[in-house]
PDB file of N, CA, C, O and CB in Angstrom:
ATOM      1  N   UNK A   1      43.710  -0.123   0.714  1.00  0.00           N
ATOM      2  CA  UNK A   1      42.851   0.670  -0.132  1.00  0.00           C
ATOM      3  C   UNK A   1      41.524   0.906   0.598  1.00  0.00           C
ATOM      4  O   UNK A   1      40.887   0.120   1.300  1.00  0.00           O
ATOM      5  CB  UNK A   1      42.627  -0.026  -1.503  1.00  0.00           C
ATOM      6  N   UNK A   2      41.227   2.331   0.225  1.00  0.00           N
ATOM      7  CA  UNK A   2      39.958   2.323   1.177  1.00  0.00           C
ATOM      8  C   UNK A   2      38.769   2.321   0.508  1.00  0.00           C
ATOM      9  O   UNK A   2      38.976   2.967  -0.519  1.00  0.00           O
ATOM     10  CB  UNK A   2      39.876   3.474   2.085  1.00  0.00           C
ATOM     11  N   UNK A   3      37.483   1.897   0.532  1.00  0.00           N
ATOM     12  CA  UNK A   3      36.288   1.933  -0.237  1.00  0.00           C
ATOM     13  C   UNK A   3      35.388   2.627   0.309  1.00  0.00           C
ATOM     14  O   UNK A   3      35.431   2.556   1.537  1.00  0.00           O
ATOM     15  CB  UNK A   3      35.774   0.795  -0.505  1.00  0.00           C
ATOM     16  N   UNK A   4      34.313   3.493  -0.241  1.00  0.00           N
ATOM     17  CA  UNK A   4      33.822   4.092   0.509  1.00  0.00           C
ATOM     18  C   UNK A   4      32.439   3.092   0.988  1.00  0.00           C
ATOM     19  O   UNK A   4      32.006   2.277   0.174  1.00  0.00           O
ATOM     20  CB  UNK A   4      33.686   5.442  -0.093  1.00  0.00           C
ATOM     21  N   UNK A   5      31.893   3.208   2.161  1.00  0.00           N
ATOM     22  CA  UNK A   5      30.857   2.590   3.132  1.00  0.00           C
ATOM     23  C   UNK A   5      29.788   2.269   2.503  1.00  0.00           C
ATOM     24  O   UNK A   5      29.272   3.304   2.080  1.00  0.00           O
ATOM     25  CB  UNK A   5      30.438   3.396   4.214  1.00  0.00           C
ATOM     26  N   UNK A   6      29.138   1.275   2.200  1.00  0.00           N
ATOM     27  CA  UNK A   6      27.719   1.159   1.574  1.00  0.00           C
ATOM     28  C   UNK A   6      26.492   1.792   2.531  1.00  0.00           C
ATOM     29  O   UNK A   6      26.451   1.439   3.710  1.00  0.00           O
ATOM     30  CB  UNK A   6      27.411  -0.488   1.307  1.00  0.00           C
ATOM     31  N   UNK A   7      25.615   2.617   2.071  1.00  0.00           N
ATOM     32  CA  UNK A   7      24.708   2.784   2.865  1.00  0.00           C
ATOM     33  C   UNK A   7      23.765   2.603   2.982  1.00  0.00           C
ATOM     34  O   UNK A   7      22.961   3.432   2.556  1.00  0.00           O
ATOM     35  CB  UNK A   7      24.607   3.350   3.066  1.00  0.00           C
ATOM     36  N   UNK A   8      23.243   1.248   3.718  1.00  0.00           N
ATOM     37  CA  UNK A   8      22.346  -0.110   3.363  1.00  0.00           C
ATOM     38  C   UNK A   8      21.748  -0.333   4.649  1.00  0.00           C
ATOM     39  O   UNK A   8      21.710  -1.501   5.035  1.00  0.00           O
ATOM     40  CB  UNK A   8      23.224  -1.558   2.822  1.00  0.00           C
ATOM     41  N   UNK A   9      21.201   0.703   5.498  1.00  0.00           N
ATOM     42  CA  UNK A   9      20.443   0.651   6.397  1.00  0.00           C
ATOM     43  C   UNK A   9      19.474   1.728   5.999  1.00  0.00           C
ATOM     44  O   UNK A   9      18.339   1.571   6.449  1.00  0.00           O
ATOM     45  CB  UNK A   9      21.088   0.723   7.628  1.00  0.00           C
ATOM     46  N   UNK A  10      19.688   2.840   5.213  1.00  0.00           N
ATOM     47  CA  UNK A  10      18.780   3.829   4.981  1.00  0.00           C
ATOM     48  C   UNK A  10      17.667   3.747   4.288  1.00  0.00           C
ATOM     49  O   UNK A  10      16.693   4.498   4.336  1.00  0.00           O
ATOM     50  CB  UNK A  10      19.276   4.650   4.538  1.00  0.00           C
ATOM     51  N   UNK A  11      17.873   2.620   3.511  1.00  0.00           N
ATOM     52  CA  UNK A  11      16.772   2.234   2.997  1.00  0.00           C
ATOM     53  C   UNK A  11      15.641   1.862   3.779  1.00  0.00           C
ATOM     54  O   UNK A  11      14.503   2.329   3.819  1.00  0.00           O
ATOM     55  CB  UNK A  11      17.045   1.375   2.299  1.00  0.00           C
ATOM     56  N   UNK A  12      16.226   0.858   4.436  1.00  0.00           N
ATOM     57  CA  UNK A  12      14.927   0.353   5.569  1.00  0.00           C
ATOM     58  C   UNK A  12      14.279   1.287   6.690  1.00  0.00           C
ATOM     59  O   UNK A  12      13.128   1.404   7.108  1.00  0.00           O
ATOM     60  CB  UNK A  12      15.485  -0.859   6.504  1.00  0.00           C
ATOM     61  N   UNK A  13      15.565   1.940   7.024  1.00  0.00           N
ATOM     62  CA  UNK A  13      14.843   3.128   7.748  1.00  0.00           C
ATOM     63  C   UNK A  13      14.139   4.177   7.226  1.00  0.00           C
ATOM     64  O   UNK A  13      13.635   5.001   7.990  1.00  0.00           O
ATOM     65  CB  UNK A  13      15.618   3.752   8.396  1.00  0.00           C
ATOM     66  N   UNK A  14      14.022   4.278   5.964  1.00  0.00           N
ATOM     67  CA  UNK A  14      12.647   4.781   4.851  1.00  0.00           C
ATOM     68  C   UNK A  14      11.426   3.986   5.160  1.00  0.00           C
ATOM     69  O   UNK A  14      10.361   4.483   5.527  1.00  0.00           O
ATOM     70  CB  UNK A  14      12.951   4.457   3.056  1.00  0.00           C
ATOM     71  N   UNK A  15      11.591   3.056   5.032  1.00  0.00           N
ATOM     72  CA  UNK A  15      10.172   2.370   4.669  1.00  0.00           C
ATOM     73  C   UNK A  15       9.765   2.162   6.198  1.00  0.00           C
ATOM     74  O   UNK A  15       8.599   2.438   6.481  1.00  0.00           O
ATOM     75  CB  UNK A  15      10.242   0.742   3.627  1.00  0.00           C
ATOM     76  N   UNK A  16      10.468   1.779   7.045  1.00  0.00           N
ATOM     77  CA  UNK A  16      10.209   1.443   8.190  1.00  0.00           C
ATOM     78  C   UNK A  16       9.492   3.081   8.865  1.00  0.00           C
ATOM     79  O   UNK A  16       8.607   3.028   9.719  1.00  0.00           O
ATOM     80  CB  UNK A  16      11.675   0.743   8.863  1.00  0.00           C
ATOM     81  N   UNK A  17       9.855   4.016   8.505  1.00  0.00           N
ATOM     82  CA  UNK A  17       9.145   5.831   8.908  1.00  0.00           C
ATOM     83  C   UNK A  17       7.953   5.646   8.151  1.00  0.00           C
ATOM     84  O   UNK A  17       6.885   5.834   8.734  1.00  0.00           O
ATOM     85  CB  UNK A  17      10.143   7.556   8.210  1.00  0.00           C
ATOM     86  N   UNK A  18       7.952   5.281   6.845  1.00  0.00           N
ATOM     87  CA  UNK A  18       7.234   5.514   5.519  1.00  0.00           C
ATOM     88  C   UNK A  18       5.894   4.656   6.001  1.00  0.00           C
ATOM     89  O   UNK A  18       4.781   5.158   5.840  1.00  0.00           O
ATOM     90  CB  UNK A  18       8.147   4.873   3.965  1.00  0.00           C
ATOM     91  N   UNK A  19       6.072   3.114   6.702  1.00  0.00           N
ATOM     92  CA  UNK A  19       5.068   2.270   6.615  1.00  0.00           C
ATOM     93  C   UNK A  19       5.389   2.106   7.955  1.00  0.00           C
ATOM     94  O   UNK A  19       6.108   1.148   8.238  1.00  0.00           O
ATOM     95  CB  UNK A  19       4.991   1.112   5.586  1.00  0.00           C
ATOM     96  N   UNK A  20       5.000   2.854   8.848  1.00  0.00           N
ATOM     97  CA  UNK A  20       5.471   1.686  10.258  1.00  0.00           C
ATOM     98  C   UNK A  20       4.270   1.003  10.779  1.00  0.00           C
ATOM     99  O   UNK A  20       4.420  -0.100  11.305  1.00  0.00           O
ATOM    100  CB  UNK A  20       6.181   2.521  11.782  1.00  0.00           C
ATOM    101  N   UNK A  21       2.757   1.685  10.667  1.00  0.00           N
ATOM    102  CA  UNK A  21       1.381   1.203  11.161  1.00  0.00           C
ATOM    103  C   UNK A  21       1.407  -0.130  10.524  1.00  0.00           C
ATOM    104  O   UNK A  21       1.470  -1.155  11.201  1.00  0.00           O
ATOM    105  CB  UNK A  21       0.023   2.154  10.710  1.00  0.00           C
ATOM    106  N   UNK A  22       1.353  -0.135   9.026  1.00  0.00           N
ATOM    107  CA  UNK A  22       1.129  -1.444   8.251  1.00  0.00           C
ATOM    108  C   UNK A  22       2.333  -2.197   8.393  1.00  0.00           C
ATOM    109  O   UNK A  22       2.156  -3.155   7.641  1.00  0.00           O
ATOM    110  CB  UNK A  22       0.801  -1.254   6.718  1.00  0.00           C
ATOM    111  N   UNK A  23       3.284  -2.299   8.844  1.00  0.00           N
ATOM    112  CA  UNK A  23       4.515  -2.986   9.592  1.00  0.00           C
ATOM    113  C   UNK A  23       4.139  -3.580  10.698  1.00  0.00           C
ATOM    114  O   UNK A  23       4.153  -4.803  10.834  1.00  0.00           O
ATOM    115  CB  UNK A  23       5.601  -2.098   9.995  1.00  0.00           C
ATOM    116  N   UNK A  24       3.615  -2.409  11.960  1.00  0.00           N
ATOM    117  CA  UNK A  24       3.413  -3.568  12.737  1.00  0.00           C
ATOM    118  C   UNK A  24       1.955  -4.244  13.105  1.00  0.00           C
ATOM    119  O   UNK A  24       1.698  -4.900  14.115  1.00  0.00           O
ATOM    120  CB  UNK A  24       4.029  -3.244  13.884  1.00  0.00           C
ATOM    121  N   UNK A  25       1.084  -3.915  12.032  1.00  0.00           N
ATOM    122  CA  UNK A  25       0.045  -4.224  11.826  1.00  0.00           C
ATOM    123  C   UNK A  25       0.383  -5.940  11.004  1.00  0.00           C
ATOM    124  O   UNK A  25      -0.375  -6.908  11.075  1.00  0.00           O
ATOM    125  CB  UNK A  25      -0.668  -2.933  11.054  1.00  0.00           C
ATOM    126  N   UNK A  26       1.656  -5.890  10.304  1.00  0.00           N
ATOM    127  CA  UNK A  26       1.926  -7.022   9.850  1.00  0.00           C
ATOM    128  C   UNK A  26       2.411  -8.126  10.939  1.00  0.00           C
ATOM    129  O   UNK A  26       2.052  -9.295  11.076  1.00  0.00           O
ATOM    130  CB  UNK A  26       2.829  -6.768   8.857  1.00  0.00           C
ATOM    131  N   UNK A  27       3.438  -7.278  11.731  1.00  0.00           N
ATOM    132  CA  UNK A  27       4.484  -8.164  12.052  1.00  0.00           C
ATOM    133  C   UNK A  27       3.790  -8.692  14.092  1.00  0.00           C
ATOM    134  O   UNK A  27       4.097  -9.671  14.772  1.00  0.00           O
ATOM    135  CB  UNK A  27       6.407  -7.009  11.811  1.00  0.00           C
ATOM    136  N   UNK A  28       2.944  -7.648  14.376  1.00  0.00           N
ATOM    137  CA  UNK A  28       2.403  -7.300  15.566  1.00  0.00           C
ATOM    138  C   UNK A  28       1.005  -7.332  15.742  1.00  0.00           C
ATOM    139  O   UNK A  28       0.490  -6.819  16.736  1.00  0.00           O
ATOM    140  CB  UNK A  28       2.794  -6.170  15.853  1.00  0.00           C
ATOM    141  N   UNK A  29       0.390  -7.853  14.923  1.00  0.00           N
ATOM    142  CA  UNK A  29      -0.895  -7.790  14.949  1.00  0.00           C
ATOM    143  C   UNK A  29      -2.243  -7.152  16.073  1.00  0.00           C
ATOM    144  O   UNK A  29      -3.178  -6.356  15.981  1.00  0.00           O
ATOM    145  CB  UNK A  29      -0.927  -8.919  14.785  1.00  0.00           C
ATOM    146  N   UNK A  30      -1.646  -8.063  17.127  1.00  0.00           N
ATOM    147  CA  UNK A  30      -2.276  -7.849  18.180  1.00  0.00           C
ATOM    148  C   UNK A  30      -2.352  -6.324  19.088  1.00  0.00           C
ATOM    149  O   UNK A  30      -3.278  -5.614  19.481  1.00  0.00           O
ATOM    150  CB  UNK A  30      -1.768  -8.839  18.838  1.00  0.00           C
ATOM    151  N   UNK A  31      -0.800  -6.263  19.177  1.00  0.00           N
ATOM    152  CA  UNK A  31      -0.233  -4.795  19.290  1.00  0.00           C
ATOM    153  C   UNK A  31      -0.425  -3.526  18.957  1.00  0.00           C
ATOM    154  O   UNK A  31      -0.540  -2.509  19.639  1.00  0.00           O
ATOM    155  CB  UNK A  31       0.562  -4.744  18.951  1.00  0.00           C
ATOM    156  N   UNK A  32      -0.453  -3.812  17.304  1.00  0.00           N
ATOM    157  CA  UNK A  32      -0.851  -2.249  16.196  1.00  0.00           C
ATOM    158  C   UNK A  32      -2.617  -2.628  16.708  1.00  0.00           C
ATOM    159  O   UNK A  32      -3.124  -1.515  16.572  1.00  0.00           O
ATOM    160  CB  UNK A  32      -0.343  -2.415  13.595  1.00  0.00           C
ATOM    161  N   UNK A  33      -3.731  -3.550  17.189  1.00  0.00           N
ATOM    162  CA  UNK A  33      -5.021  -2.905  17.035  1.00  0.00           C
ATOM    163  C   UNK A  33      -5.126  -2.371  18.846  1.00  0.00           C
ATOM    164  O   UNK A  33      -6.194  -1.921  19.263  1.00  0.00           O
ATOM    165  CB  UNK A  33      -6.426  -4.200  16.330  1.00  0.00           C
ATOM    166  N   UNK A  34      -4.128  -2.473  19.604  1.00  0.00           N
ATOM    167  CA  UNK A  34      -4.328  -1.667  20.533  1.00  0.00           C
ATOM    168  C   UNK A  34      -3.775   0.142  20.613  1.00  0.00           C
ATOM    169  O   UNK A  34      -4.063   0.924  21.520  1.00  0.00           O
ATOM    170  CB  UNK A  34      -3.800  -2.496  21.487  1.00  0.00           C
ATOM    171  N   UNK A  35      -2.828   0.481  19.236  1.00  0.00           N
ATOM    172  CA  UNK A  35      -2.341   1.506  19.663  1.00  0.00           C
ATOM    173  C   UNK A  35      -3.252   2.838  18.577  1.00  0.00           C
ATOM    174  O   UNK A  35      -3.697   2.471  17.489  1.00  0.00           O
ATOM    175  CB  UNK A  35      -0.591   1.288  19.572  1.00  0.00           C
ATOM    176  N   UNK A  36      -3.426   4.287  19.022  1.00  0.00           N
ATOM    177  CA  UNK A  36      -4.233   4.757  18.391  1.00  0.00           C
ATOM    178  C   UNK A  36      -3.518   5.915  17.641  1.00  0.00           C
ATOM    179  O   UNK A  36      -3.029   6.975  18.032  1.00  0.00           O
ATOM    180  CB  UNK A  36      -5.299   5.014  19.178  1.00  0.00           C
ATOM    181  N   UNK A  37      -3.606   5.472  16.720  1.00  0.00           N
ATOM    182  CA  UNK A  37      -2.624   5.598  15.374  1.00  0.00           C
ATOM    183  C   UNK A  37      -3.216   7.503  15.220  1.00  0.00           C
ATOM    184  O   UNK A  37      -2.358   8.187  14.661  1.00  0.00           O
ATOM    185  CB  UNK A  37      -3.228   4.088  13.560  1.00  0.00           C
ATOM    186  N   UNK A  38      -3.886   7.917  15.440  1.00  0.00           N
ATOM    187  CA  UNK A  38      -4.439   9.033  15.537  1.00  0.00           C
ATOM    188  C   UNK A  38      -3.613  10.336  16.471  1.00  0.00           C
ATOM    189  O   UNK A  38      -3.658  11.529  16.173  1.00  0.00           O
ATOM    190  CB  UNK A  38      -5.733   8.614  16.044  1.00  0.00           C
ATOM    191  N   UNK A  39      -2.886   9.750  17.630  1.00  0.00           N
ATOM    192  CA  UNK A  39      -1.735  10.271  18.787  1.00  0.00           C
ATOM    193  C   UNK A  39      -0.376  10.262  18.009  1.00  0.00           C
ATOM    194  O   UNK A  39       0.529   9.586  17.519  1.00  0.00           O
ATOM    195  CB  UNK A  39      -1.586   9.133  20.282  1.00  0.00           C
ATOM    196  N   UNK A  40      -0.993  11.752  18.299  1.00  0.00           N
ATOM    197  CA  UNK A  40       1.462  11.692  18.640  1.00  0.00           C
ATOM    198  C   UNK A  40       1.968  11.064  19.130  1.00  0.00           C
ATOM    199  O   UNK A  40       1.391  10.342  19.943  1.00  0.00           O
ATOM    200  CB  UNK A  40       2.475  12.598  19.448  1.00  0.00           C
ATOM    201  N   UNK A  41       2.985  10.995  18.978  1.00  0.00           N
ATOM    202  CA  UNK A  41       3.787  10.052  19.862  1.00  0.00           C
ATOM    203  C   UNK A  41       4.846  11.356  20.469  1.00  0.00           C
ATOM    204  O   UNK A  41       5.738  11.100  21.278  1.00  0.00           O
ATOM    205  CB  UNK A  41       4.675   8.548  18.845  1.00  0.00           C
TER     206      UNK A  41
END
């Protein structure tokens, strides 16, 4: 029987687009106050 796929990465890859400064401002501290959030990437 086949079930269809849960799709349980999309979520995070929301929030992770949605919040990524205050992410790695959380998780990277040091990192996010060297990069200038102002630039394209």
């Amino acid at each position: 029987m086949d079930f269809p796929r849960a799709d349980l990465d999309s979520p995070w890859k929301h929030i992770l687009r949605t919040y990524f400064p205050q992410a790695m401002q959380f998780f990277f501290p040091n990192t996010a106050a060297l990069i200038d959030w102002e630039q394209p990437y």
